[in-house]
Structures are given as structure tokens and as C-alpha cells.
C-alpha positions as CSV (number, residue, x, y, z in Angstrom):
1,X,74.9,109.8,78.7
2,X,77.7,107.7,76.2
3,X,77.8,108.4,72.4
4,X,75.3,104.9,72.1
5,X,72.8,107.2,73.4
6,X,72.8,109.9,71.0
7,X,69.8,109.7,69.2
8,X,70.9,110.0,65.5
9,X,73.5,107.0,65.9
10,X,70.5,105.2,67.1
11,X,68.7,106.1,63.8
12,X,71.4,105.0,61.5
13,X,70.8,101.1,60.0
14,X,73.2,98.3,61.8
15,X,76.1,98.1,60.0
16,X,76.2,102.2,59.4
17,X,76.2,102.6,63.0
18,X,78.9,100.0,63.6
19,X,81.2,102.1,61.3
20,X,80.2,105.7,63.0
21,X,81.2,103.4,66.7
22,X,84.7,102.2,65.4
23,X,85.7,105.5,64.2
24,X,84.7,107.6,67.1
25,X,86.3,105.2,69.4
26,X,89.4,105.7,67.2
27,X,88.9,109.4,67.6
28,X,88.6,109.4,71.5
29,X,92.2,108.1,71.5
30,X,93.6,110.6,69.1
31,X,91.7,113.3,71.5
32,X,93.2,111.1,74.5
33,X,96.6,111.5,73.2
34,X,96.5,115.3,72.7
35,X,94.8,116.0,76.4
36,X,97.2,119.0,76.1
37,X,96.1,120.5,73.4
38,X,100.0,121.2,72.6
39,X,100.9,118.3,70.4
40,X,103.3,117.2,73.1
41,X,103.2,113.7,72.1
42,X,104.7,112.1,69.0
43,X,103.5,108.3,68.4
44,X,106.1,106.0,67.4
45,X,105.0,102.6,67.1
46,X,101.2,101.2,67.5
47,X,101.8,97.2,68.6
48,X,99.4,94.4,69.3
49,X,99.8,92.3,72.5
50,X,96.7,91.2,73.2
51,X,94.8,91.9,75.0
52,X,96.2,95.1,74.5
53,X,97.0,97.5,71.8
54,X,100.3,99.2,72.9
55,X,100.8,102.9,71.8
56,X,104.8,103.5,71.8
57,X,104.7,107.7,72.3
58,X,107.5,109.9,72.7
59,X,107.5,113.1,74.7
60,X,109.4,115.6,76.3
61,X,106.7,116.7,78.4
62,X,104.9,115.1,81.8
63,X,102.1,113.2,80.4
64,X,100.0,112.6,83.2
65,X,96.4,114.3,81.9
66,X,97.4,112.1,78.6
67,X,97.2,109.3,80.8
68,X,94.6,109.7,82.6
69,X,92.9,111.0,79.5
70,X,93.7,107.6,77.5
71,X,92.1,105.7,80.2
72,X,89.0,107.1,80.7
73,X,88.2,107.4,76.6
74,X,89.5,104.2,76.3
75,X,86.2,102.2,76.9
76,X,84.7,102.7,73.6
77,X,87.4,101.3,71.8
78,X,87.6,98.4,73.9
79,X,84.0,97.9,73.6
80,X,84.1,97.7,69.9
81,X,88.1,96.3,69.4
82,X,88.2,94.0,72.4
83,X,91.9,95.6,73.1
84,X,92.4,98.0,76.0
85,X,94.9,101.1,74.7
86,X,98.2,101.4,77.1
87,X,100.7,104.2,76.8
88,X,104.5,103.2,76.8
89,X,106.1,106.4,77.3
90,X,109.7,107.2,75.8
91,X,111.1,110.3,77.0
92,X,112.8,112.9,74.4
């Protein structure tokens, strides 16, 4: 089951529903980006080169479960952006 399958998205009019999409997919990559729940990662620089949006992060910490986090709640923003999120990790 995705978020398009939740049945009060489905009951919101068109353009309503586009909105609720393009935030949430925004939100899955702020989630993405603090897997850790530790606010290990501060982001730098947000750059377009498409097709990708490049996330510029800084960190101290490993940032493997961000990684892996980023690309699997990455669809939904790809979906409704057409740009696939990548990390470029600089250490601290």
C-alpha cells in the first residue's frame, strides 16, 4: 500500500491532491535525511543537475541508513518532480 492509496487523498478534488503529493514527497526526504533520528546531517547546498536534484550534506557521522533511507523514499518525489534525490556527502 503507497500514500496514492490512502483513501482520503483519493477523496480530495485534482489539484488539492496534487498539492497534498508534492509536499509529502518533500517530507519523505526530510524523514530520509534524518533516518537517525539524531540530526546528524546538516544540508548545505540543494543543486539541480538534471535529472537529478543534488543534496550537498555534511556530517560527522556514517550515513549509510540515510542513504539507503533517501533511496527508498525517494520515489514519490521523483514521481511527482521528475528528479531523482542523490546525497553528496562532505565529511565534518
Amino acid at each position: 500500500k503507497t500514500v496514492l492509496d490512502d483513501p482520503e487523498l483519493t477523496e480530495l478534488p485534482g489539484p488539492a491532491r496534487l498539492v497534498v503529493l508534492k509536499l509529502a514527497a518533500i517530507l519523505r526526504l526530510a524523514d530520509a535525511l534524518d533516518a537517525n533520528h539524531n540530526q546528524a546531517v546538516t544540508l548545505i547546498d540543494v543543486k539541480l543537475d538534471d535529472p537529478h536534484l543534488v543534496l550537498q550534506v555534511e556530517s560527522g557521522e556514517d550515513l549509510t541508513l540515510v542513504q539507503w533511507s533517501l533511496e527508498n523514499k525517494s520515489q514519490l518525489f521523483l514521481s511527482m518532480y521528475g528528479l531523482s534525490p542523490k546525497l553528496k556527502i562532505r565529511s565534518r
